[in-house]
VEXDREN-2710 file (C-alpha; in Angstrom, 1 decimal):
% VEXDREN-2710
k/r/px/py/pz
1/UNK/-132.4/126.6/61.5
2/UNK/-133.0/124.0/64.4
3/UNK/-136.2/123.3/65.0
4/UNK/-136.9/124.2/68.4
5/UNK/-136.3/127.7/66.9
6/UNK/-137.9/127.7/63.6
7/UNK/-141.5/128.2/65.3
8/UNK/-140.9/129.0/68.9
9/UNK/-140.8/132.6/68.0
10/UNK/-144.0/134.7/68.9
11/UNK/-143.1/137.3/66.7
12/UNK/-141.4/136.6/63.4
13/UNK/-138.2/138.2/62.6
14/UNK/-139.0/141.1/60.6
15/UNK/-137.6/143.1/58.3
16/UNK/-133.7/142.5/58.5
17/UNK/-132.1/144.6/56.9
18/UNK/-134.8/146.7/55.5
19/UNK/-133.7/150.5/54.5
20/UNK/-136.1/152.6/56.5
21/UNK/-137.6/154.8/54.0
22/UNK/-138.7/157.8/55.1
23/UNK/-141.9/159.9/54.1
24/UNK/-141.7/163.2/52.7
25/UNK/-141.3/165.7/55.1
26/UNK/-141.6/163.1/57.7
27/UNK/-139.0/163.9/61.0
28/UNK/-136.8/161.0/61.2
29/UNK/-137.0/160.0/64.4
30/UNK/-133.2/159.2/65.1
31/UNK/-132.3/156.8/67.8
32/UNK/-132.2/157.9/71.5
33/UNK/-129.7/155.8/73.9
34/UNK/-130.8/155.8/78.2
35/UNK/-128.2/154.8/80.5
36/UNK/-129.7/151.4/82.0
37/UNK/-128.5/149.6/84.5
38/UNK/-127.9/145.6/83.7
39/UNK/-128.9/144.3/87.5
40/UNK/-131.7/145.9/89.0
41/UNK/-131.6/143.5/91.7
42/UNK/-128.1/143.1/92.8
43/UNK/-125.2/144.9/93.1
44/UNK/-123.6/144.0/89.9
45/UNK/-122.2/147.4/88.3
46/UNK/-122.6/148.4/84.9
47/UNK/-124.5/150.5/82.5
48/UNK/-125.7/149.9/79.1
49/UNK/-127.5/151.9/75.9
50/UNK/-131.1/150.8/76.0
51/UNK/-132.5/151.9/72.2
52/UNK/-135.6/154.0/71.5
53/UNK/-137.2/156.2/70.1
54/UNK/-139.8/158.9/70.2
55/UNK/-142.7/160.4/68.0
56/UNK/-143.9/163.8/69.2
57/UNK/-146.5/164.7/66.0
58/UNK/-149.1/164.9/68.2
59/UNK/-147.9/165.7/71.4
60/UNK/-149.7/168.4/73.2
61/UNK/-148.6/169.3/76.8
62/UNK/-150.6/167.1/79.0
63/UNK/-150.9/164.0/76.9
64/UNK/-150.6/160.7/77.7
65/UNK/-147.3/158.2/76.3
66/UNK/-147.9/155.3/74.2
67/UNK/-145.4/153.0/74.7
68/UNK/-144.9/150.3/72.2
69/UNK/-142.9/147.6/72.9
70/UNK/-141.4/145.4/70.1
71/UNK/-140.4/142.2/72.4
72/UNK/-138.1/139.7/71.3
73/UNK/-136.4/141.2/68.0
74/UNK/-134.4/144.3/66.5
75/UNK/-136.6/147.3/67.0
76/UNK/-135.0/149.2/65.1
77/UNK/-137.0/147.8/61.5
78/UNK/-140.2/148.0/63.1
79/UNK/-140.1/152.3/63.1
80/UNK/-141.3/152.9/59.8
81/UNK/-144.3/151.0/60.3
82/UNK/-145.5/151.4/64.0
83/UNK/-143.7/155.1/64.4
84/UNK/-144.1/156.9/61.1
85/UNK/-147.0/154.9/59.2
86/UNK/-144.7/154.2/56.2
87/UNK/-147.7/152.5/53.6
88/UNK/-150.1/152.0/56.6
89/UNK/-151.6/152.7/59.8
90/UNK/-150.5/151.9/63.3
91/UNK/-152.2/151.9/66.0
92/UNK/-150.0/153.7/68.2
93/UNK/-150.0/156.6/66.4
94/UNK/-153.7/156.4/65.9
95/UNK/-154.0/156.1/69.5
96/UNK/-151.4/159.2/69.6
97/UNK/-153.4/161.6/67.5
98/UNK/-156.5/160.7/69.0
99/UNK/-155.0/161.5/72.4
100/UNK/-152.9/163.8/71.7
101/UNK/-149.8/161.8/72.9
102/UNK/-146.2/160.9/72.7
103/UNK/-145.6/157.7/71.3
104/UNK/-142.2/155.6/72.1
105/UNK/-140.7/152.5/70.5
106/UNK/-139.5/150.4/73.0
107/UNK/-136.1/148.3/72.4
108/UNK/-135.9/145.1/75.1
109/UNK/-132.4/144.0/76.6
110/UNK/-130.2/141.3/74.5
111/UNK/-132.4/142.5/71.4
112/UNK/-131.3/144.8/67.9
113/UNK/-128.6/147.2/70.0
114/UNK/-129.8/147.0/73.3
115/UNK/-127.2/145.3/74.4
116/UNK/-125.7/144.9/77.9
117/UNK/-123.0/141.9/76.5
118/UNK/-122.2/141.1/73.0
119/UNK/-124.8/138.0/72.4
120/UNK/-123.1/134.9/70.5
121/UNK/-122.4/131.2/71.3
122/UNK/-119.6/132.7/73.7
123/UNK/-121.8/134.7/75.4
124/UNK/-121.5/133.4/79.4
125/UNK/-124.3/132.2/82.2
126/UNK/-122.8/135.6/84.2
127/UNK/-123.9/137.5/81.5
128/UNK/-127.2/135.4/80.6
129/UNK/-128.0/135.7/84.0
130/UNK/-129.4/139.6/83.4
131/UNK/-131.8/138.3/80.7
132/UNK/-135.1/137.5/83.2
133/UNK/-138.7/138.2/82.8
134/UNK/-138.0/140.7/85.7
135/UNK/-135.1/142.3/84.6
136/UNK/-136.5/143.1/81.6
137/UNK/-140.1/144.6/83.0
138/UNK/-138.1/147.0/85.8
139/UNK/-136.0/148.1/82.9
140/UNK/-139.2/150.0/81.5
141/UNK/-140.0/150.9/85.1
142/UNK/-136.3/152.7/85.2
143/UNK/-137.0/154.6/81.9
144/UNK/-140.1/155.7/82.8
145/UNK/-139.4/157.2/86.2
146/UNK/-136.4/158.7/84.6
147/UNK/-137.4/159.9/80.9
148/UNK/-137.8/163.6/79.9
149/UNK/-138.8/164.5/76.6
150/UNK/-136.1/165.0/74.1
151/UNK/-137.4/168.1/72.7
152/UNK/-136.6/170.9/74.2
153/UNK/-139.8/172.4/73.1
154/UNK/-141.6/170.2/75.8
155/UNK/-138.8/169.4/78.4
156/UNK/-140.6/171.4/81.3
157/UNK/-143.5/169.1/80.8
158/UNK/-143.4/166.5/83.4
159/UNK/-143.9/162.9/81.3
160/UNK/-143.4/160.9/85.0
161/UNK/-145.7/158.2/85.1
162/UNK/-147.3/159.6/88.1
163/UNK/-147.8/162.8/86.4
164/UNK/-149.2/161.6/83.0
165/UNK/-150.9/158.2/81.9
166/UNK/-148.3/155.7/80.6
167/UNK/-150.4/153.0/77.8
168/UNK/-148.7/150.1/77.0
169/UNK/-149.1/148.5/73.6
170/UNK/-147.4/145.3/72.0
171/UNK/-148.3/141.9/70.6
172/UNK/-147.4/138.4/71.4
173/UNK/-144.3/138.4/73.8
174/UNK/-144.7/142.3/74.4
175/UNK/-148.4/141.5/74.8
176/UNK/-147.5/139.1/77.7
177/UNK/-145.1/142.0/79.0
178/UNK/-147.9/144.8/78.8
179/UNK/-150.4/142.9/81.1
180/UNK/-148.0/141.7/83.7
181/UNK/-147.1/145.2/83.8
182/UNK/-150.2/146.3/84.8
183/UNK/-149.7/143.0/87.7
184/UNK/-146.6/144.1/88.5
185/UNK/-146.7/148.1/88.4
186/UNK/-149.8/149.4/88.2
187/UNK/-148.2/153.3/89.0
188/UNK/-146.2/153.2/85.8
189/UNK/-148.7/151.9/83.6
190/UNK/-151.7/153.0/83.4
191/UNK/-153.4/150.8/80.8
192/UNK/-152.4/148.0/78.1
193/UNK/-153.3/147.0/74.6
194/UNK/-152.2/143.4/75.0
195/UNK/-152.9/141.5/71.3
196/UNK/-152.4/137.7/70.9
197/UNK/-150.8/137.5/74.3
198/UNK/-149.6/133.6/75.7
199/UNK/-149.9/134.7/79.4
200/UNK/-149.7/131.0/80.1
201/UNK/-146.5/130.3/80.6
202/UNK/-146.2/126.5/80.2
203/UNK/-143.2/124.0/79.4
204/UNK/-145.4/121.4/77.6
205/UNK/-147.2/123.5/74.4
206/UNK/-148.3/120.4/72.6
207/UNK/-151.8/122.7/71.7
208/UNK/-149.3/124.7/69.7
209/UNK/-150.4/123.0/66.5
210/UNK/-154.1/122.5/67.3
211/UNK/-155.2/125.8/65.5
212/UNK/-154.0/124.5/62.1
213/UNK/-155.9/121.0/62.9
214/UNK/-159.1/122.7/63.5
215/UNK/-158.8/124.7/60.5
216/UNK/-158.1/121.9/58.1
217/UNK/-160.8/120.6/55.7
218/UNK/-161.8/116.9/56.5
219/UNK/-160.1/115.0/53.6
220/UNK/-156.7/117.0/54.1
221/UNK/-156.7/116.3/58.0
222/UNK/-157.3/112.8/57.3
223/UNK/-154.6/112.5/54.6
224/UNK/-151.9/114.5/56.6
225/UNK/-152.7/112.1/60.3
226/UNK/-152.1/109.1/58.2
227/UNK/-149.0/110.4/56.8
228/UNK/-147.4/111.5/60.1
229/UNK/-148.4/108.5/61.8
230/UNK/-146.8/106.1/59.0
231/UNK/-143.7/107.9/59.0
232/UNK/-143.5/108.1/62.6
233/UNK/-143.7/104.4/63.1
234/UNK/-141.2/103.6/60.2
235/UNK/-138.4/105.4/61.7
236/UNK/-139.7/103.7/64.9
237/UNK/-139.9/100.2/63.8
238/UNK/-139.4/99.9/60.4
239/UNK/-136.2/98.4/58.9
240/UNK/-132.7/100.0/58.3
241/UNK/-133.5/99.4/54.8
242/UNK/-137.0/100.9/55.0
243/UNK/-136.0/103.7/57.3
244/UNK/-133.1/105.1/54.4
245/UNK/-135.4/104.9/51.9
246/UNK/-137.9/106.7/53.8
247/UNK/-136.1/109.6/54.6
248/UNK/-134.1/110.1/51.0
249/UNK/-137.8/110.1/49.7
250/UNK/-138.4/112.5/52.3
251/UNK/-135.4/114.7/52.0
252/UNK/-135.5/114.8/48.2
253/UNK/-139.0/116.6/49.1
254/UNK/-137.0/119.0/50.8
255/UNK/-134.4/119.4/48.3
256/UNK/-136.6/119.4/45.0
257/UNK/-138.5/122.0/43.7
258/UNK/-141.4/122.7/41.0
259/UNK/-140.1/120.4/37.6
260/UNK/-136.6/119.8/39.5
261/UNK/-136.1/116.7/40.8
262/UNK/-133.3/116.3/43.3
263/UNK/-132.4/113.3/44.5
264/UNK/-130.8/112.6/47.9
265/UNK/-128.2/109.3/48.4
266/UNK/-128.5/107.2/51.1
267/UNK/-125.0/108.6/52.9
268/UNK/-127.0/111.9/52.8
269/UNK/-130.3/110.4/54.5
270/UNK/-128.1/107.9/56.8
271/UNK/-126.7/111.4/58.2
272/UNK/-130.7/112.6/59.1
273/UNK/-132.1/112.0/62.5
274/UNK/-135.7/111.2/62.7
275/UNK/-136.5/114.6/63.5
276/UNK/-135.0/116.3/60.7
277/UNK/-136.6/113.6/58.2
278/UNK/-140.0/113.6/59.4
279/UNK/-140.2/117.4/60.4
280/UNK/-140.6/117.7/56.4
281/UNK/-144.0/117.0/56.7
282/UNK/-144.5/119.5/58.9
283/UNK/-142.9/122.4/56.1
284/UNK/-146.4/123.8/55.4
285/UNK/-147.1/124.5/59.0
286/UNK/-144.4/127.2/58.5
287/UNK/-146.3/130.3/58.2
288/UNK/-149.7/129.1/59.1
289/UNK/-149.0/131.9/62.8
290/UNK/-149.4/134.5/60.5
291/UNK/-151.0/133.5/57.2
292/UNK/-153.7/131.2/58.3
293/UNK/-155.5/128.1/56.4
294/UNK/-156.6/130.2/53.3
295/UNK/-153.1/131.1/52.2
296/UNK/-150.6/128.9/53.6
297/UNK/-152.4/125.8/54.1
298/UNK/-154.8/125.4/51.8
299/UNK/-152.7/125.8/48.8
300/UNK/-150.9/122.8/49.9
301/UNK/-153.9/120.7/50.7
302/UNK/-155.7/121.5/47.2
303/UNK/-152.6/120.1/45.7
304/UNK/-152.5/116.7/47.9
305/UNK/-156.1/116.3/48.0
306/UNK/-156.5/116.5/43.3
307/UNK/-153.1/115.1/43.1
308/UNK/-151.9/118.6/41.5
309/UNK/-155.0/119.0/40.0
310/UNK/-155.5/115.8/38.2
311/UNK/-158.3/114.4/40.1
312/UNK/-161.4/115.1/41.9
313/UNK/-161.1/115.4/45.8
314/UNK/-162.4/113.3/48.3
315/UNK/-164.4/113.4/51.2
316/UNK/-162.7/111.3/53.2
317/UNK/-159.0/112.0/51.3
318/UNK/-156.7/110.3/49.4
319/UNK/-156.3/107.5/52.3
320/UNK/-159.9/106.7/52.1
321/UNK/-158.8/105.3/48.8
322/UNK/-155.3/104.7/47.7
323/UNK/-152.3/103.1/49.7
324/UNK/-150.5/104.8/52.5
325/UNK/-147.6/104.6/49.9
326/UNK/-149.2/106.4/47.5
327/UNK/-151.0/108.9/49.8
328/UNK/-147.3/109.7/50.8
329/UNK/-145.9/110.2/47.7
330/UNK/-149.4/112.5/46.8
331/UNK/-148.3/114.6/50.2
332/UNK/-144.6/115.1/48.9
333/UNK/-145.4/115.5/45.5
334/UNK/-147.6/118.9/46.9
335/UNK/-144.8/120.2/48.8
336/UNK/-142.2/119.7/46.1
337/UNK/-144.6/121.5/44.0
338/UNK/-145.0/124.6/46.4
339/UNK/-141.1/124.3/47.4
340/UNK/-140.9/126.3/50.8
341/UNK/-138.0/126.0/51.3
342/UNK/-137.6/128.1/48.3
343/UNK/-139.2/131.0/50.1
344/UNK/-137.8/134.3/49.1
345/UNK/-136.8/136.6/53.0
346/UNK/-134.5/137.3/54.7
347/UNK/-132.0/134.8/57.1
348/UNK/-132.9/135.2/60.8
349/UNK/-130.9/137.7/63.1
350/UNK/-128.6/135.5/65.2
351/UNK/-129.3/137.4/68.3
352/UNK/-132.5/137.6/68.1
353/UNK/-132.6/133.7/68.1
354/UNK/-130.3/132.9/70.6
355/UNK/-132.0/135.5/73.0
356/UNK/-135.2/134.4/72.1
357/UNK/-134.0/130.7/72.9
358/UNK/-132.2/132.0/76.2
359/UNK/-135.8/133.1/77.2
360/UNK/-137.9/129.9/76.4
361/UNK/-135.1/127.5/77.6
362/UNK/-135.2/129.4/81.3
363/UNK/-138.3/131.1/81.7
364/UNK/-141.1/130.4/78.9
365/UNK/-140.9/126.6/77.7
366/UNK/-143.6/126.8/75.0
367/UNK/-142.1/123.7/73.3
368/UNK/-144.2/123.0/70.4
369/UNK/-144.1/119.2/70.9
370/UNK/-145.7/116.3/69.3
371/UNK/-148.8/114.4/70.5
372/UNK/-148.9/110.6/70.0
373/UNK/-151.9/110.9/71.7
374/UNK/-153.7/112.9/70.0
375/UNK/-156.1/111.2/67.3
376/UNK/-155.7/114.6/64.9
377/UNK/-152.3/115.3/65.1
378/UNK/-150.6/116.3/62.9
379/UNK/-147.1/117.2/64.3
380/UNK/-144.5/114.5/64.5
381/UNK/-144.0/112.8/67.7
382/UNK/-140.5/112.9/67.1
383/UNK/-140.4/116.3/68.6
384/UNK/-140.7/115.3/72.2
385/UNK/-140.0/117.9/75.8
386/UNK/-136.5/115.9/75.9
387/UNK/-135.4/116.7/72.8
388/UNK/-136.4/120.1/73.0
389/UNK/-134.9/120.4/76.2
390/UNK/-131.5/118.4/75.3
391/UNK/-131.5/121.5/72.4
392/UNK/-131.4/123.9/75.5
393/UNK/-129.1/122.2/77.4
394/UNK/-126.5/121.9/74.4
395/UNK/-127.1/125.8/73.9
396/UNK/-126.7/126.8/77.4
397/UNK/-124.5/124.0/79.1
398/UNK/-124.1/125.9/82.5
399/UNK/-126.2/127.2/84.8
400/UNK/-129.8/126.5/83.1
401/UNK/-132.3/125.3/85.4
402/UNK/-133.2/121.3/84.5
403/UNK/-136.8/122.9/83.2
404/UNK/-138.3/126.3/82.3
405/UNK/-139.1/128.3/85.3
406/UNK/-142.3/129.0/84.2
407/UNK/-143.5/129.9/88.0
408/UNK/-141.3/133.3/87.0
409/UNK/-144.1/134.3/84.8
410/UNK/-147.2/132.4/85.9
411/UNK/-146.8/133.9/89.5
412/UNK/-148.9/137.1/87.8
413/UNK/-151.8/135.1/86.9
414/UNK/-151.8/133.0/83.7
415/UNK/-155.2/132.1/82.1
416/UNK/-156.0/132.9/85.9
417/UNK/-155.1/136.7/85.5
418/UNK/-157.8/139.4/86.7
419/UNK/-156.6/142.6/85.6
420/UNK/-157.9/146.0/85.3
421/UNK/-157.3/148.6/82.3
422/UNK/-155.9/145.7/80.0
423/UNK/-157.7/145.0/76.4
424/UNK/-157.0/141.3/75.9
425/UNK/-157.0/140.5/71.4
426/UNK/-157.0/137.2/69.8
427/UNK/-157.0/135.5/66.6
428/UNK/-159.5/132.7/66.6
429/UNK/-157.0/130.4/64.8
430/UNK/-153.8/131.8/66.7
431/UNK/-151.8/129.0/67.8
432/UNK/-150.8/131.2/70.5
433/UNK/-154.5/131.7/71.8
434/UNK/-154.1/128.2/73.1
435/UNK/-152.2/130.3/75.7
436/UNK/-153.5/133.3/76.3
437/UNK/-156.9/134.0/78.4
438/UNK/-159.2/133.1/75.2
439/UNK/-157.4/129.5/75.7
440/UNK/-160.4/126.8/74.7
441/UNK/-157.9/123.6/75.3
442/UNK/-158.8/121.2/77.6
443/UNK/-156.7/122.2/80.3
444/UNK/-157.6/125.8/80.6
445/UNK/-160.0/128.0/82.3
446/UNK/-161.8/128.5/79.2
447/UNK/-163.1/132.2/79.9
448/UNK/-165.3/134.3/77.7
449/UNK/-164.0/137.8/76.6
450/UNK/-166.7/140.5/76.5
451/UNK/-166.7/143.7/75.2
452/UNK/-168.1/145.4/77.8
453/UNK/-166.0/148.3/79.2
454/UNK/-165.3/147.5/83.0
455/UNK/-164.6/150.6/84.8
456/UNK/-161.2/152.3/85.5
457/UNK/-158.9/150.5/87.4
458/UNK/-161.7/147.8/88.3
459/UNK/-160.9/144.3/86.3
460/UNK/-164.2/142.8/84.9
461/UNK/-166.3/139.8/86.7
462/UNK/-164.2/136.8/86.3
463/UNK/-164.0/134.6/84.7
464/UNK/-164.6/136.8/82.0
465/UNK/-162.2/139.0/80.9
466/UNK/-162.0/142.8/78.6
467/UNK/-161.5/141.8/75.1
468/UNK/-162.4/140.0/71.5
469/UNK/-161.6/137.5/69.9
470/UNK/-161.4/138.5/65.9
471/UNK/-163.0/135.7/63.8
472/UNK/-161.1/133.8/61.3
473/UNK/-157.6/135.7/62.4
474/UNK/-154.3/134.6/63.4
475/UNK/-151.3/136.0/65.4
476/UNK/-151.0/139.7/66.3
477/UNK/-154.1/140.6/63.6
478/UNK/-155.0/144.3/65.1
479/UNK/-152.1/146.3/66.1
480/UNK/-151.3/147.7/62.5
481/UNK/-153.0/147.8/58.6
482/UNK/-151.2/148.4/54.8
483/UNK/-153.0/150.6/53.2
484/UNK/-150.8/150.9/50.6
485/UNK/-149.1/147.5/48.5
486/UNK/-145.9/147.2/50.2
487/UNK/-143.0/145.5/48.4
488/UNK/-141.6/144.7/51.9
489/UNK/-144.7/142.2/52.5
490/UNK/-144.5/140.0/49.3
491/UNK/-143.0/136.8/50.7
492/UNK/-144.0/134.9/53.8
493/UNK/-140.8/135.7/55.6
494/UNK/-141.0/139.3/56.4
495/UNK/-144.1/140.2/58.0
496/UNK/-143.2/141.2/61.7
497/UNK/-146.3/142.2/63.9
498/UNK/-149.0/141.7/60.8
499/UNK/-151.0/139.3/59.5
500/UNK/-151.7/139.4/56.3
501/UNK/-154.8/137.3/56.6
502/UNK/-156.3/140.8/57.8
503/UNK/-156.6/142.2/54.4
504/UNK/-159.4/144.4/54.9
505/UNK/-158.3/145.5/58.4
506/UNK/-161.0/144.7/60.4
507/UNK/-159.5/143.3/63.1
508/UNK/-157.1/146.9/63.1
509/UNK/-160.0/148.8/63.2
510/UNK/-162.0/146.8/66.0
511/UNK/-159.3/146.4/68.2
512/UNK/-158.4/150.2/67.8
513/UNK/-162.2/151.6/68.0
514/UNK/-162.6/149.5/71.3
515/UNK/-159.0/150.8/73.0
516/UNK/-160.0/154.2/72.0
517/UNK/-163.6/154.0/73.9
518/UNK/-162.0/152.4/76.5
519/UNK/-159.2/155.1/77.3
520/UNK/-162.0/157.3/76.9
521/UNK/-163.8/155.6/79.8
522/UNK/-160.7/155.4/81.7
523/UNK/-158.3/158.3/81.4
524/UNK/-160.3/160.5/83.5
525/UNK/-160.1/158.7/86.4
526/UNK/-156.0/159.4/86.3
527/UNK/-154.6/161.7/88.9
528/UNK/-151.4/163.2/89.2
529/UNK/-149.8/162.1/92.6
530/UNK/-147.0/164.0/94.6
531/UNK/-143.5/163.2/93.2
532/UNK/-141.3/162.0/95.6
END
C-alpha cells in the first residue's frame, strides 16, 4: 500500500470478508436499500441504494433511534458486532435496551454497497464530485425525514426526527460526522456519542506521530531519533555508494523474517525512493492507533534496547554507547525479528481506500508528515505535504483543488466547536486526539473536558467541553467490549472500531455509564413539533 494510505485511515479496515455468524435465535437483520438522491444541492438527477440496517429488540413505541454510523468503510462487517452483540457488547444496543429504542447501522456514500458510481481508478471528477463532507451529512438528513420502520408491527409509529429523539453514535470519521451534525442540524439529531473524533480539520498533521513519542521509554526514543535522523541524512547527502547500501540493508529488513535472512541486490534497492527505504523504520508505528505502546511498541523496543535479549538495557539506549552503525543494525535486527510485514489479516478493500483518499485529498488533509524540526521525532522527513500531496494529485489528476479544503469542515467549529448534547471521548495516547477538542499540541486551544452534565440543548462553559479523556487508551477505546475470545481479533489487522488495549472494558463502560446519565438528563426536554 502507498503510504499516504497505510495510516491516514481513522478507522482501520475491518473485517473483510468475515462470515457474519449469527447467534442462536438471533433475527438476522437483512439489509434494507433507501432510494437517495446523489446531489442534494444541484439538479443533477439520479437515485442510488444507500445500505442499512435496523435492530428493533428493544423497540417500544415511543423510543428514541440510535443511529450508528460506520464512516469511511464497508458497513456491512461491522453488524455482528455493533447490531447483534456477536462475542460482546455494543454500546448501541446497550444504549437501545436501556432506552427502549431502535438502533440503525448507517452505510456512508462511495463505501461497502452504497454506491452512487462504481468506485475504481476510472471513477471520474463528475462522479467524485458527489463525495463532500455535505453531501454526505444531508444524506442522513434525507433518511431521517423520510424513514418508517420496516416492521409492520410498528409502521404507524411516527420515527420522524421531529417526533422522536434521533442519537447519533460513531467513532473517529463518524465521530467527526455526529458532532457537526448536531452544528449543522440540530432538528434531526438530537444528541451525539462522538468517540476519538479529529474535528480539526487540518492539511499539515505532523502531531500525528506525537502520541507514540510521548509514550516511548527514554532509551528507545533516544535510539529510534538517532536512527531516523542518520538515515534521513544519508539518502540526503550521503554517497551513491552509501545510499545503495543503506537501503538494501534497509529493505532486506523488510524482506527478512525471524531466522530467514533475505537479502536484497542493489538493482532492487537502486529501484526504492527515499520514502519507501526509510519508511521501514517507521513499520512498528503500524498499529500503535489501536494497540498502543504496551503491545505494539514495546515489544519492538525490548528487542532493540537488550539486542534480542542478549544484553542489559540502557538508560540512555544503545546510542549512548555503541556506533550509529551498530545502533542501526540493533533497530533492524528487532524488526526482522518481529517481521510485520508478516502480519496475518486481511488485504485492504479497494474502495474503501480510494474513497477514503478522495476525502483527505479534497476535504480532510491529515497528512501524517515528517518533522525535521522536531527534536523527538521519530517519523521520516521524507514524508513531506508535497509528497503527500503530489500522491493526491497523481490519484485525482482533474478537478482536485491545489490543497485540502479543510474550511469545508472547520467552518462548524474545530477545536473551537461549542456544542450542546454532544459527549466528546478520547484516548490519552490517540494520535487522533491531537485533533479533536482534547488536542494538547502547541497549536491548539488546549481545552479541559469535564464530566459535568451541561443541561439540554445548552453546550457547557467554554473552553471546556462534555467529555473524558480515558487514561492510557488509544483510538475509538469505548464504543464496544469482547466479552468473549474472538478468533476474528487475533491479529493486528482486523480490529475495526476496537481497541484491544481496552481489555478490561473500562473505557466501554465509562463512556456508556456517562451517555446513559446524560440522555437521561436530556431526553425529557424533547418535544414533538408539528410535521409539516
Amino acid at each position: 500500500m502507498v503510504f499516504s494510505q497505510r495510516v491516514l485511515a481513522l478507522c482501520c479496515y475491518a473485517f473483510l470478508g468475515l462470515a457474519l455468524a449469527i447467534k442462536d435465535g438471533m433475527a438476522a437483520n437483512n439489509a434494507l436499500f433507501f432510494d437517495m438522491p446523489v446531489d442534494h444541492f444541484g439538479d443533477a438527477p439520479g437515485t442510488f441504494k444507500n445500505r442499512y440496517w435496523v435492530n428493533d429488540t428493544w423497540y417500544k413505541s415511543g423510543g428514541p433511534v440510535f443511529l450508528f454510523d460506520s464512516g469511511e468503510q464497508n458497513a456491512e462487517p461491522l453488524l455482528p458486532y455493533y447490531l447483534q452483540e456477536y462475542h460482546g457488547l455494543s454500546a448501541t444496543m446497550r444504549l437501545a435496551k436501556r432506552f427502549n429504542g431502535i438502533a440503525i447501522l448507517w452505510e456512508h456514500r462511495f463505501y461497502g454497497a452504497s454506491l452512487p458510481f462504481l468506485v475504481n481508478t476510472n471513477t471520474t471528477a463528475d462522479q467524485w464530485q458527489f463525495l463532500t463532507t455535505e453531501q454526505a451529512l444531508e444524506d442522513v438528513v434525507y433518511f431521517a425525514n423520510r424513514f418508517t420502520h420496516p416492521n409492520t408491527k410498528f409502521n404507524k409509529d411516527s420515527l420522524h426526527p421531529s417526533q422522536t429523539p434521533w442519537i447519533w453514535i460513531g467513532g473517529s470519521y463518524p465521530g467527526i460526522r455526529g458532532a457537526l451534525m448536531r452544528v449543522r442540524n440540530p432538528e434531526v439529531i438530537f444528541a451525539s456519542w462522538s468517540s476519538s473524533a479529529p474535528v480539526q480539520a487540518q492539511v499539515d498533521m505532523a502531531s500525528y506521530y506525537k502520541a507514540a513519542e510521548r509514550s516511548l521509554t527514554r532509551n528507545c526514543s533516544a535510539d529510534w531519533v538517532a536512527v531516523t535522523k542518520f538515515v534521513d541524512e544519508t539518502l540526503m547527502n550521503g554517497t551513491e555508494e552509501e545510499q545503495i547500501n543503506l537501503k538494501m540493508k534497509l529493505w532486506s529488513a523488510r524482506e527478512s523474517g525471524p531466522g530467514r535472512d533475505v537479502p536484497v541486490s542493489r538493482e532492487v534497492a537502486q529501484g526504492l525512493n527515499n520514502v519507501q527505504a526509510a519508511g521501514v523504520l517507521m513499520d512498528p508505528l503500524s498499529f500503535y492507533q489501536y494497540y498502543g505502546f504496551e503491545a505494539s511498541l514495546l515489544p519492538f523496543c525490548n528487542l532493540l534496547e537488550t539486542r534480542n535479549f542478549t544484553s542489559k538495557p540502557l538508560e540512555g539506549g544503545l546510542i549512548s554507547a555503541i556506533s550509529i552503525n551498530d545502533t542501526l543494525d540493533s533497530f533492524l535486527a528487532a524488526i526482522t525479528e518481529l517481521d510485520y510485514d508478516s502480519i496475518p489479516g486481511d488485504a485492504d478493500d479497494p474502495i474503501t481506500d480510494r474513497s477514503w483518499m478522495r476525502q483527505y485529498c479534497s476535504e480532510y488533509g491529515f497528512y501524517q508528515r515528517g518533522d525535521p524540526n522536531n527534536p523527538l521525532s521519530i517519523e521520516t522527513s521524507f514524508r513531506s505535504l508535497e509528497r503527500f500531496q503530489q500522491q493526491c494529485n497523481s490519484a485525482f489528476p482533474t478537478r482536485l483543488p491545489p490543497t485540502p479544503q479543510v474550511g469545508h469542515v472547520n467552518k462548524y467549529g474545530g477545536w473551537l466547536m461549542n456544542v450542546s448534547n454532544v459527549l466528546f471521548t478520547n484516548g490519552e495516547f490517540d494520535p487522533w486526539r491531537t485533533m479533536g477538542l482534547a488536542s494538547i499540541e502547541d497549536n491548539s486551544p488546549n481545552r479541559e473536558p469535564t464530566t459535568v452534565i451541561p443541561p439540554c440543548n445548552e453546550p457547557p462553559p467554554f473552553p471546556s467541553f462534555f467529555g473524558m479523556t480515558h487514561a492510557n487508551q488509544v483510538h475509538v477505546s469505548d464504543l464496544r467490549v469482547l466479552l468473549t475470545p474472538d478468533s476474528n481479533h487475533t491479529d493486528f489487522k482486523t480490529v475495526g472500531f476496537f481497541s484491544p488495549v481496552a481489555k478490561n472494558g473500562e473505557p466501554f463502560y465509562a463512556g456508556l455509564a456517562l451517555f446513559e446519565m446524560a440522555l437521561e438528563e436530556w431526553l425529557p426536554c424533547f418535544r414533538p413539533k408539528a410535521l409539516h
